[in-house]
C-alpha positions in Angstrom: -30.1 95.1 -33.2 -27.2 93.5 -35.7 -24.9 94.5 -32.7 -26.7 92.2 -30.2 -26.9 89.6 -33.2 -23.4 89.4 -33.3 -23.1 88.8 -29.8 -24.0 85.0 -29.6 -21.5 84.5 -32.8 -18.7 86.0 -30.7 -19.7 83.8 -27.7 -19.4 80.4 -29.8 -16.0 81.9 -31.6 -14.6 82.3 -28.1 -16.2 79.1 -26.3 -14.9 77.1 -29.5 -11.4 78.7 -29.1 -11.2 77.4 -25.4 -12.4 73.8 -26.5 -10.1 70.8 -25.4 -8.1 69.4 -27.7 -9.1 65.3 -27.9 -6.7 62.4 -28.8 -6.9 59.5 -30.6 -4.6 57.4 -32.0 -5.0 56.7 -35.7 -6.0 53.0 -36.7 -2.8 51.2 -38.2 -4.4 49.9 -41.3 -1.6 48.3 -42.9 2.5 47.5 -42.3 4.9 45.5 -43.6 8.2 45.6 -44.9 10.8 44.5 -47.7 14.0 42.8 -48.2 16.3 43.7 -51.2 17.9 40.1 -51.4 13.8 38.4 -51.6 13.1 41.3 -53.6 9.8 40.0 -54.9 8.7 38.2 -51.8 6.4 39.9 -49.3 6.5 39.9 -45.2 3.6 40.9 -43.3 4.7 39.3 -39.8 4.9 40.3 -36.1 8.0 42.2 -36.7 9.0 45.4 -38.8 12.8 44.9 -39.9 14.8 47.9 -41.1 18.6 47.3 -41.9 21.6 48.5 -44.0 23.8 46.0 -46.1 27.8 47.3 -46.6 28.5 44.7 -49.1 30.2 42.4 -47.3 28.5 40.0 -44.4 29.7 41.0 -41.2 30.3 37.4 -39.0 27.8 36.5 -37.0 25.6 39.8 -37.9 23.0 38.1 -40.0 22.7 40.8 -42.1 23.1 40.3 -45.9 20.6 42.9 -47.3 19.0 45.8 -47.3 15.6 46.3 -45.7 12.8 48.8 -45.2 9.6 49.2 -43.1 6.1 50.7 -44.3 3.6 51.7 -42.4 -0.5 52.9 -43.3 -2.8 54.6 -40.8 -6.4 55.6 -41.5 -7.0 59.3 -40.5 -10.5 59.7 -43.1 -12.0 60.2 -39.4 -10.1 63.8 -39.3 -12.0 64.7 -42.5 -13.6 67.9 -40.7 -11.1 68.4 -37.9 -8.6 70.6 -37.1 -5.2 68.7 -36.0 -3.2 70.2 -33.5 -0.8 67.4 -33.4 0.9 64.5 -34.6 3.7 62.0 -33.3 4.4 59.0 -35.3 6.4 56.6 -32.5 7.3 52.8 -33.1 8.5 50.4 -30.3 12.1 48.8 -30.9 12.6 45.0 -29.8 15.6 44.9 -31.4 19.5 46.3 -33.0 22.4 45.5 -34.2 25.8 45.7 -31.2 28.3 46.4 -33.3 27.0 49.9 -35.6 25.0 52.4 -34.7 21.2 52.2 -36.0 20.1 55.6 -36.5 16.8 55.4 -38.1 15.0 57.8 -41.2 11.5 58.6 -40.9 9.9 59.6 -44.1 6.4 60.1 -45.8 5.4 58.3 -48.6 2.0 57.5 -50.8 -0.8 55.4 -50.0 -0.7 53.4 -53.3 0.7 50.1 -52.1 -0.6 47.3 -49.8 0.4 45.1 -46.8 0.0 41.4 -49.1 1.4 42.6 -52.4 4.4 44.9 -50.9 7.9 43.8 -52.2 11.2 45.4 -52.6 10.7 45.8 -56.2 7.3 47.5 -56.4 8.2 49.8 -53.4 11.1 51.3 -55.5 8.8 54.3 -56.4 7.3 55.0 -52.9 10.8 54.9 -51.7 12.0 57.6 -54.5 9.0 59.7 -54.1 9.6 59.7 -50.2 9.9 63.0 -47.9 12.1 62.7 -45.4 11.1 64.2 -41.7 13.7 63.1 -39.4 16.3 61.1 -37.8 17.4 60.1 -34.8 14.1 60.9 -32.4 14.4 58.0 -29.8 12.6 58.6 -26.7 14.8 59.2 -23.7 15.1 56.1 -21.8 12.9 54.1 -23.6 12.0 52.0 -26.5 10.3 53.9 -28.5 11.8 56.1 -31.6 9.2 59.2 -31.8 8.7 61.5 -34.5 7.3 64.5 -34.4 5.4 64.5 -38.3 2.9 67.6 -37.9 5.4 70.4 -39.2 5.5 68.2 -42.2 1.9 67.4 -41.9 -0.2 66.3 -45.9 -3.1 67.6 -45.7 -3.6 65.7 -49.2 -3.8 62.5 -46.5 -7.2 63.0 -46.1 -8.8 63.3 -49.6 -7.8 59.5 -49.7 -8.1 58.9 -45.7 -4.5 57.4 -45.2 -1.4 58.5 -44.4 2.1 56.5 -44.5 5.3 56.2 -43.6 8.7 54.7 -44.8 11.0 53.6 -41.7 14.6 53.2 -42.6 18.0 53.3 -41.1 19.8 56.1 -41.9 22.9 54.6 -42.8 21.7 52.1 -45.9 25.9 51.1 -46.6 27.2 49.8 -44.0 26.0 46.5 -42.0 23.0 48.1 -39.2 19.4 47.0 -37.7 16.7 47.7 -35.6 13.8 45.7 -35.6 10.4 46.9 -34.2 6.8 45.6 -33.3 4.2 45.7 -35.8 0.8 45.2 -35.7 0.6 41.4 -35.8 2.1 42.0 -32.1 -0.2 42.3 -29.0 1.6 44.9 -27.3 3.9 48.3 -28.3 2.3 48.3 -31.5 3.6 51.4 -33.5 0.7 54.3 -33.3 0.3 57.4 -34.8 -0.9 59.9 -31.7 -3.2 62.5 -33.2 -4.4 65.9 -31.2 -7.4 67.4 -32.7 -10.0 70.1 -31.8 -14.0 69.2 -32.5 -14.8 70.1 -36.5 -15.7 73.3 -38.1 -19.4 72.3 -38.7 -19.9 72.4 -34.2 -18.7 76.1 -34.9 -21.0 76.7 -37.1 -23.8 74.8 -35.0 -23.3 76.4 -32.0 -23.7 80.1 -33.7 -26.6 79.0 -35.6 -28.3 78.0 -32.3 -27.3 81.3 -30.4 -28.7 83.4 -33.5 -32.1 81.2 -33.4 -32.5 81.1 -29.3 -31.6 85.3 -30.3 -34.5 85.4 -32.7 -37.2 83.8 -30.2 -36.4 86.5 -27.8 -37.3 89.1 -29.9 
């Protein structure tokens, strides 16, 4: 009789193995970004600047600092998920003609917000950052994808958000791209997550096969 016990457990492991993964794009909680010559000014505005600074204004560039984009998504929903996948992609409305802007992805801690952000207090997220990737722009369009789930924190979701640092590669020599951010109507920047339903449907599903097993008997 265990044997034929067993038997609804193994049904729900296999019908939960062939479940569809579902997708949903985190909520973008918070973004800003900072400028190293207004280092203790803060911009929360339609647009995300990042940008390197050689030194020496290039004419006509418009570029005399250094600057750097953050971004905050809420994942506390994937609490009791399992994630499958994740693709961080941000659309570009604009870059500098006259040097490449290859841009630097990298994760970085929760512990700062989109109204008190400036280039001075954003020193230690920026040290404490882990880079993922550069150069990840989307064939023949706008957007600059990343791939983050091989570098996935699972530490994310003790405090429900996860962020990002967007940089350009290059920070000394005279460089921009300039994105949408979520002041913007359209092309925000999203964070695409893939996920399969949460352990505790597993566990339901078996529990009701063992119960509806029991009643038989």
């Amino acid at each position: 009789m265990k044997y034929k016990m067993m038997i609804p457990a193994i049904a729900a492991l296999l019908a939960f193995a062939t479940l569809p993964a579902a997708m949903r794009d985190a909520p973008l909680a918070e973004d800003a970004y900072a400028d190293s010559a207004l280092a203790d000014s803060t911009f929360n505005t339609g647009t995300l600047q990042s940008r390197g600074f050689g030194g020496e204004v290039m004419p006509g560039s418009g570029v005399d600092s250094e600057q750097r984009s953050f971004l905050k998504f809420d994942v506390s929903w994937l609490a009791d998920k399992t994630i499958v996948s994740a693709k961080f992609g941000i659309y570009l409305n604009a870059f500098s003609n006259y040097s490449d802007p290859s841009l630097q992805l990298s994760h970085i801690g929760d512990g700062w917000a989109e109204n008190t952000l400036t280039w001075n207090n954003s020193q230690t997220l920026a040290s404490g950052a882990t880079a993922i990737g550069t150069d990840e722009q989307v064939d023949g369009l706008r957007y600059y994808e990343w791939d983050v789930f091989p570098t996935w924190n699972y530490a994310d979701l003790t405090d429900g958000f996860t962020s990002y640092m967007l940089t350009v590669a290059d920070e000394s020599v005279n460089n921009y791209a300039y994105f949408n951010s979520s002041e913007n109507a359209a092309s925000q920047p999203y964070l695409h997550i893939e996920y399969v339903p949460e352990p505790a449907t597993l566990a339901l599903i078996t529990l009701g096969g063992l119960a509806a097993l029991r009643r038989r008997r």
